[in-house]
GUFIZA-269931 format. One record per residue (C-alpha): residue number from 1; x, y, z. Coordinates in steps of 0.001 Angstrom, whole numbers, plus 524288, in hexadecimal, padded with zeros to 5 digits. Example, Ala and Ser with C-alpha at 12.3 -4.5 7.8 and 13.67 -1.06 7.14 Angstrom:
# GUFIZA-269931
nr|x|y|z
1|8300C|7EE6C|81E78
2|83566|7FBDC|81BE4
END
This chain:
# GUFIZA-269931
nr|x|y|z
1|AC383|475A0|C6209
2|AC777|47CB2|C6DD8
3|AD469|47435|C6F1B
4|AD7C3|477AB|C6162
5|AD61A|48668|C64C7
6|ADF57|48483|C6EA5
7|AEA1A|47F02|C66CB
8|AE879|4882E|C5BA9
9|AE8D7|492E8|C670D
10|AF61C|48C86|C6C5A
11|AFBA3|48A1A|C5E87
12|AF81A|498C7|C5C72
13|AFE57|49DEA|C6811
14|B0C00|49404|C66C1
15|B0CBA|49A1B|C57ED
16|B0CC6|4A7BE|C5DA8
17|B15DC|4A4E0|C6794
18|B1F2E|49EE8|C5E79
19|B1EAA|4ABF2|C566C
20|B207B|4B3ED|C61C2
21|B2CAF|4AD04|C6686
22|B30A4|4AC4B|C58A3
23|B316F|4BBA5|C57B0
24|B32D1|4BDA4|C6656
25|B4356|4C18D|C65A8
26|B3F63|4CBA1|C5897
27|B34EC|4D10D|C61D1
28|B3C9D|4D33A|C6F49
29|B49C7|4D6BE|C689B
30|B40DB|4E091|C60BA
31|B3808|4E62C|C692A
32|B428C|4E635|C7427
33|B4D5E|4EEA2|C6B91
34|B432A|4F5B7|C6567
35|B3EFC|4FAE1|C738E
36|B4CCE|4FA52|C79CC
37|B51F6|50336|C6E76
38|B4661|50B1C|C6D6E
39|B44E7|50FC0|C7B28
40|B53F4|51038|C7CD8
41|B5245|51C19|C725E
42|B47BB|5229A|C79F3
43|B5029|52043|C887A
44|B5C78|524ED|C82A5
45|B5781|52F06|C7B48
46|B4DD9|53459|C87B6
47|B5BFF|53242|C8F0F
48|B638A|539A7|C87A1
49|B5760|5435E|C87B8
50|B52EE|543E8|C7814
51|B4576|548A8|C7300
52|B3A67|5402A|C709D
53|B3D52|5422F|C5FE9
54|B498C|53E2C|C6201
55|B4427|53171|C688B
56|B3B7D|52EA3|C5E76
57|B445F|52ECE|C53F2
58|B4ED9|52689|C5A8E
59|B427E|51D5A|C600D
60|B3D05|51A33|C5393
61|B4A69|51B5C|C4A36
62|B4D41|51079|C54C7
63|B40E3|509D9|C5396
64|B4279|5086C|C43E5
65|B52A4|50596|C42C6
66|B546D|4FD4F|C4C43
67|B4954|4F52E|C4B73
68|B4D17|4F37C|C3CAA
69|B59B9|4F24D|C412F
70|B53FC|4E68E|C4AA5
71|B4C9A|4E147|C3FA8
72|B57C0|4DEE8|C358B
73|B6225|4D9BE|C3F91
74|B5767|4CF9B|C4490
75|B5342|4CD37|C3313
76|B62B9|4CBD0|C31EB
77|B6448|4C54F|C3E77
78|B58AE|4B937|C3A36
79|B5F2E|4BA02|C2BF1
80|B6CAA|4B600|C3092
81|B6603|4A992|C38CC
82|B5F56|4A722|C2C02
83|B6CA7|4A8FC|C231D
84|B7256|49DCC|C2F0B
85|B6829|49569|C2BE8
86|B6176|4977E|C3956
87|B5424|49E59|C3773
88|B4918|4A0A7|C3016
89|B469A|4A996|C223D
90|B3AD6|4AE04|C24C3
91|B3F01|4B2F4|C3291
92|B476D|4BDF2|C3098
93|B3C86|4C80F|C2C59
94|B328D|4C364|C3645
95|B3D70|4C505|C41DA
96|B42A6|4D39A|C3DB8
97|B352C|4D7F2|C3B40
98|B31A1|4D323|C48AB
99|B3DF7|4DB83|C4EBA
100|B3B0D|4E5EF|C472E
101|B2CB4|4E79E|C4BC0
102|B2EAF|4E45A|C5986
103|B39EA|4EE11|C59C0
104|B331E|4F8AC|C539F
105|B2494|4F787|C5AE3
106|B2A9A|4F3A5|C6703
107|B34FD|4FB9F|C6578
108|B2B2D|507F6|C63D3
109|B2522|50924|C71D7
110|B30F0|50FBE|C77F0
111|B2E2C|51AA0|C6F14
112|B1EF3|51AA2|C6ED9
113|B1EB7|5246A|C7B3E
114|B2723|52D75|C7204
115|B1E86|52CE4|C6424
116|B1214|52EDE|C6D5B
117|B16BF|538DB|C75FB
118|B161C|545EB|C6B03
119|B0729|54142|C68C4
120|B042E|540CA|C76A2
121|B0CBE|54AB3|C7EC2
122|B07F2|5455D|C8D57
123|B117D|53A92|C8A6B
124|B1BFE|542A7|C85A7
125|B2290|544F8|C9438
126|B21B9|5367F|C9629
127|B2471|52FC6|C8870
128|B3289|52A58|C8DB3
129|B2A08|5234E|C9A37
130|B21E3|51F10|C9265
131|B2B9F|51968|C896B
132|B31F8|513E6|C92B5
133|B2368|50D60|C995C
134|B20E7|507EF|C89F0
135|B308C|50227|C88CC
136|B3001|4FBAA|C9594
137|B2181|4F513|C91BD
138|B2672|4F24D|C8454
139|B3150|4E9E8|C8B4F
140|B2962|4E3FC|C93D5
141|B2144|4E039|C88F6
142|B2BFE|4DA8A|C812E
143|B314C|4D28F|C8BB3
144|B24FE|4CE10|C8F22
145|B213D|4C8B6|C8166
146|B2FC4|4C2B5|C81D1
147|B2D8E|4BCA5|C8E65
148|B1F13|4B749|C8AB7
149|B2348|4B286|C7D4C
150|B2F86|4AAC7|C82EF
151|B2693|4A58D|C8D62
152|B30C0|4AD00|C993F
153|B2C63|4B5BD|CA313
154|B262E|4C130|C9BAF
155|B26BD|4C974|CA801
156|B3733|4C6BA|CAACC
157|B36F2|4C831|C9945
158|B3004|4D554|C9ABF
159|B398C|4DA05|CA440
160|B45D0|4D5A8|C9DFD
161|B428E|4DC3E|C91E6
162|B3DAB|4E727|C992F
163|B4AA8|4E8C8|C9FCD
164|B53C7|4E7EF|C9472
165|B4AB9|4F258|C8DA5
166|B4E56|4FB89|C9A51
167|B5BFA|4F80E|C9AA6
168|B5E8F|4FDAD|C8B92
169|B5497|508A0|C8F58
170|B5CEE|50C81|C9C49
171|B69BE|50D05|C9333
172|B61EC|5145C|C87F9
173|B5EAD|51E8C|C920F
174|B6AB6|51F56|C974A
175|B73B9|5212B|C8BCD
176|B6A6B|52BDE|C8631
177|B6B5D|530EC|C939A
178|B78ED|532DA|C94C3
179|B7B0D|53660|C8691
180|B7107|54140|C86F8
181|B79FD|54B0C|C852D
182|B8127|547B1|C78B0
183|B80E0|550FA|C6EDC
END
């Protein structure tokens, strides 16, 4: 009895493993734009000094667009393979919804500092820190599920996706930076 817990237990686990890696690209190529365009709105717009509204409305017009935006091109991209005779029908849907939701919940914790902050003013001072604190986890946390799915180093996956993340950030910042006083 035991032995057949055991390999119902393994069989169980190997199944959800094969789903992960099966939606693992829609999940970091989602969740990692979501958060690398999100947050690049917030840096450049904190760099080129713009109000919190301002933020918000860029943040989530982002969040919704783009992410749709992700969606179709990955529904169009998995269409074409299926057009060529190399994929499957029923995958298409499954695969854009799975970019679509990892871009938009993922995508929303650069800006969570920013919807919270006119309920609870002690954050207000510090809602870009703590934006940046919640970006930096979130890419740790993506990497990390990369690296652990793939069966690489999660820590060495956590910190290359961590990395990237900064690297778009740093520009973001920058460009809003020098731009600031346009218009």
């Amino acid at each position: 009895m035991e032995e057949q817990k055991t390999s119902y237990s393994l069989k169980e686990k190997e199944t959800k493993k094969s789903t992960a890696r099966k939606y693992l690209a829609e999940f970091v190529y989602g969740a990692t734009d979501g958060t690398v365009t999100t947050f690049a709105i917030i840096a450049g717009s904190m760099g080129a000094l713009l109000s919190a509204k301002i933020i918000l409305i860029l943040g989530f017009a982002n969040l919704l667009a783009d992410g749709f935006s992700m969606a179709t091109s990955n529904f169009l991209s998995s269409k074409s393979k299926i057009e060529l005779g190399d994929g499957d029908g029923k995958r298409p849907i499954k695969t854009a919804t799975a970019t679509f939701l990892s871009f938009v919940i993922v995508g929303f914790i650069p800006l969570l500092s920013f919807v919270i902050a006119p309920l609870h003013s002690s954050i207000n001072d510090s809602k870009f820190l703590i934006s940046i604190i919640l970006t930096s986890l979130a890419f740790l946390v993506i990497g990390g599920i990369k690296g652990m799915i793939t069966g690489k180093k999660i820590v060495l996956s956590a910190i290359e996706s961590f990395l990237i993340g900064s690297l778009a950030a740093l520009i973001a910042f920058i460009v809003g930076y020098l731009l600031r006083n346009l218009g």
